[in-house]
Every structure is written in structure tokens, then in C-alpha cells.
N, C-alpha and C positions, 0 to 999 in steps of 0.2 A: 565454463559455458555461460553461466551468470552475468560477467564479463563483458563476452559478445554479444548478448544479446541487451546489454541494458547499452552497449555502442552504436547497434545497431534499429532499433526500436526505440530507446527510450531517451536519449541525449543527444538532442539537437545538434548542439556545439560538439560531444567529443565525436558525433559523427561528421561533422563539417570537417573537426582541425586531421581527421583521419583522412576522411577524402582531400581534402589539399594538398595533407604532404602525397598522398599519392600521385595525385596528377600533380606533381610539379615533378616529382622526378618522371611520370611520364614523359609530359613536355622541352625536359632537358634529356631526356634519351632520345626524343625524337628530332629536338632543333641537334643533337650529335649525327645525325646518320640515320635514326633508326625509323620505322614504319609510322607515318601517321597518323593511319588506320587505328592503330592501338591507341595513339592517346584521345583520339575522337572516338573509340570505344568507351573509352575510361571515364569519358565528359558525359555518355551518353546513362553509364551506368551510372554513375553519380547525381546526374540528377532524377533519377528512377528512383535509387535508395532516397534521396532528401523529401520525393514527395510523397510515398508511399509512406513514411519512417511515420506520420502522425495518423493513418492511417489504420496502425496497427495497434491495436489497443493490448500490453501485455498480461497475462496476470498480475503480477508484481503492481502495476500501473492501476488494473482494477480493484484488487485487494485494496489500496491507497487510496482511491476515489471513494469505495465505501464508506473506509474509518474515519475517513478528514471528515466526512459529513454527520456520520453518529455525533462524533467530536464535537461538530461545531455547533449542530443543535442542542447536546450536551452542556455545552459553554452557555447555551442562553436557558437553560431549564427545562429544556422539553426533551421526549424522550421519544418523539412522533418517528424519525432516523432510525433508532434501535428496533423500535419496532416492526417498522418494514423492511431492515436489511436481515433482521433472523431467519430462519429457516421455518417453513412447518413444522418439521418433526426436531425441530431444534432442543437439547437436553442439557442440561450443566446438571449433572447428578438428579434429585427430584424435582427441579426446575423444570419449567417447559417456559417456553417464549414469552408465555402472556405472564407468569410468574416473575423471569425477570427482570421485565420492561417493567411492573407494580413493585419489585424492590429496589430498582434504580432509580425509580420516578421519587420514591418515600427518603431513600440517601439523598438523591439533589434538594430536596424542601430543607434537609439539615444540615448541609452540605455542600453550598454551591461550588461549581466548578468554573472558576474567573477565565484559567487558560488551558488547553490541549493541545500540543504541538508533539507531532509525530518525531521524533529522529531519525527513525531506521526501517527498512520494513525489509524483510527477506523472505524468499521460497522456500522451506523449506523441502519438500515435498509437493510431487504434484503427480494425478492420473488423471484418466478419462473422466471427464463432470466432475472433479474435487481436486483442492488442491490444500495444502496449510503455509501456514506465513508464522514470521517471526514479528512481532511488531513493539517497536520501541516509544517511549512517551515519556515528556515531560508535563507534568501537569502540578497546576497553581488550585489548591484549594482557598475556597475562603468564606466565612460568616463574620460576625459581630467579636467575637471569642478571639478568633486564632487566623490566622495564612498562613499556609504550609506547598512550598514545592516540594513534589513525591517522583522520583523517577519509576518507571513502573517498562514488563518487557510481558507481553502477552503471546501467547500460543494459539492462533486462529484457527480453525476452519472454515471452508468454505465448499457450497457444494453447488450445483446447478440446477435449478427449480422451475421450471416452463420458460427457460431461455435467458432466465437472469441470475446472478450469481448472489447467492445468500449466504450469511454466516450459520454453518451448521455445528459449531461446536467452540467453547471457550475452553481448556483443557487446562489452563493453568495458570497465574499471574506470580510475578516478581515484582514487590514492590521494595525499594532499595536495597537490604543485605535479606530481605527474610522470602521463605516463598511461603505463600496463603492461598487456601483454595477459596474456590469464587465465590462459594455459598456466604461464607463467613464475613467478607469483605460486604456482604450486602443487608446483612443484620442490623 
């Protein structure tokens, strides 16, 4: 399902090079003998799906809009991003929001973060107002001391908050072979 709908919603191209080969073999059914009508159907659907396609904004799509922007504010030292994509009722164990936007802020002072580049990002799970992501990352640390790239694979949540979608839960992070829960990682 995943599949179809990142064909049909989310890539431009694999939705183009799909509807081409469609209507071409419409086209060649039609210059054979056949109806038309079908393949001026097919013309007409096709450009329905291409303009509608940017129109639909998915989870997947929006989960990724969030992060790339934590990320990027992230990358310049501020933490203004993290802060308004969390949740109200937002928890990582006795962390609350404003807790870990003041441990993130105190990591980046010793800590900068030169690059964040997403790799991957997946649904795993989704319902009514909430859904969770898999979210994958390479990222470039750096100070005076040391640079260090860290591959890292995060467990989101995400919930629905007066009409926009907030991160409601960090559940767990993999940073290259070890997994570490978040509190500590923020020490």
C-alpha cells in the first residue's frame, strides 16, 4: 500500500513514467481498432491525477516537512523548530517539551551539529489524529576537539493538535550498532 500511494501522491516522475506507459498502450489499442473514448478517458484521468498529485499533502510527506526543519534549525544552533513542532502534552520519560528543547539547546553549545540529512523516513503505523514514522539520519557532528558522522534511526510520534501535526512522542533512538534511550543521549 505504501508503494501506491508514494506513486500516486508523492513522486512526480514515477507518477508521469506510470501514466505514459499507460496511455501509450491506450493509444496503440486505439490507433488498432479500439474505442477512442477510452484513451481520451485516460488523457483526461491523467491529467486529474498530475494536478491533484501536489495537492495532497501525505503523512509520510508531512512527518518529513517537520524533521527536515527541526534538522535544519538544528544545524544553525537553535532549537526555536523543536520547539514548536512538539506536542503539549509531549513526554520522553520525565521530560516534558520545555525540558527537552533546555537539554538540546545545552548539547548544541557543546556540540554543534554541522549536517542533518535525513535518509529514510517510513509509516509505520497510523490512526485517527496520530500516526508514527521511522525516521533515518545521517548526521556530521562537530567542535574544536573532534568531527564525528553518527548514523542514527529514530521512532516518532506524531499527533494532531488544533489542526496541525505535532511531535507527541520520541520512543527511542539507534545510534549506529547500540540503541540508547533519549534521556541519556541528552546528559
Amino acid at each position: 500500500m505504501s508503494f501506491i500511494t508514494w506513486v500516486l501522491f508523492e513522486s512526480f516522475y514515477a507518477l508521469a513514467g506510470v501514466l505514459t506507459i499507460l496511455l501509450y498502450v491506450l493509444l496503440v489499442h486505439w490507433r488498432r481498432g479500439g474505442n477512442r473514448n477510452v484513451f481520451l478517458a485516460g488523457c483526461a484521468v491523467a491529467a486529474l491525477l498530475l494536478v491533484a498529485q501536489p495537492l495532497v499533502v501525505t503523512k509520510r510527506e508531512r512527518a518529513g516537512m517537520i524533521l527536515d526543519t527541526v534538522a535544519a534549525d538544528l544545524t544553525r544552533g537553535r532549537v526555536a523548530a523543536l520547539s514548536t513542532a512538539l506536542a503539549p502534552g509531549f513526554l520522553l520519560g520525565e521530560m516534558d517539551a520545555a525540558e527537552l528543547t533546555r537539554r538540546v539547546e545545552r548539547r548544541l553549545e557543546r556540540t554543534p551539529v554541522r549536517e542533518a540529512r535525513r535518509t529514510r523516513i517510513e509509516v509505520v503505523e497510523s490512526g485517527a489524529g496520530r500516526f508514527r514514522v521511522d525516521a533515518s539520519y545521517v548526521v556530521t557532528f562537530s567542535n574544536e576537539d573532534f568531527g564525528r558522522t553518527v548514523r542514527s534511526r529514530w521512532h516518532i510520534g506524531f499527533e494532531e493538535v488544533d489542526g496541525e501535526w505535532r511531535i507527541s512522542s520520541i520512543d527511542r533512538a539507534w545510534l549506529e550498532t547500540m540503541e540508547w534511550p533519549i534521556a541519556d543521549l541528552l546528559r
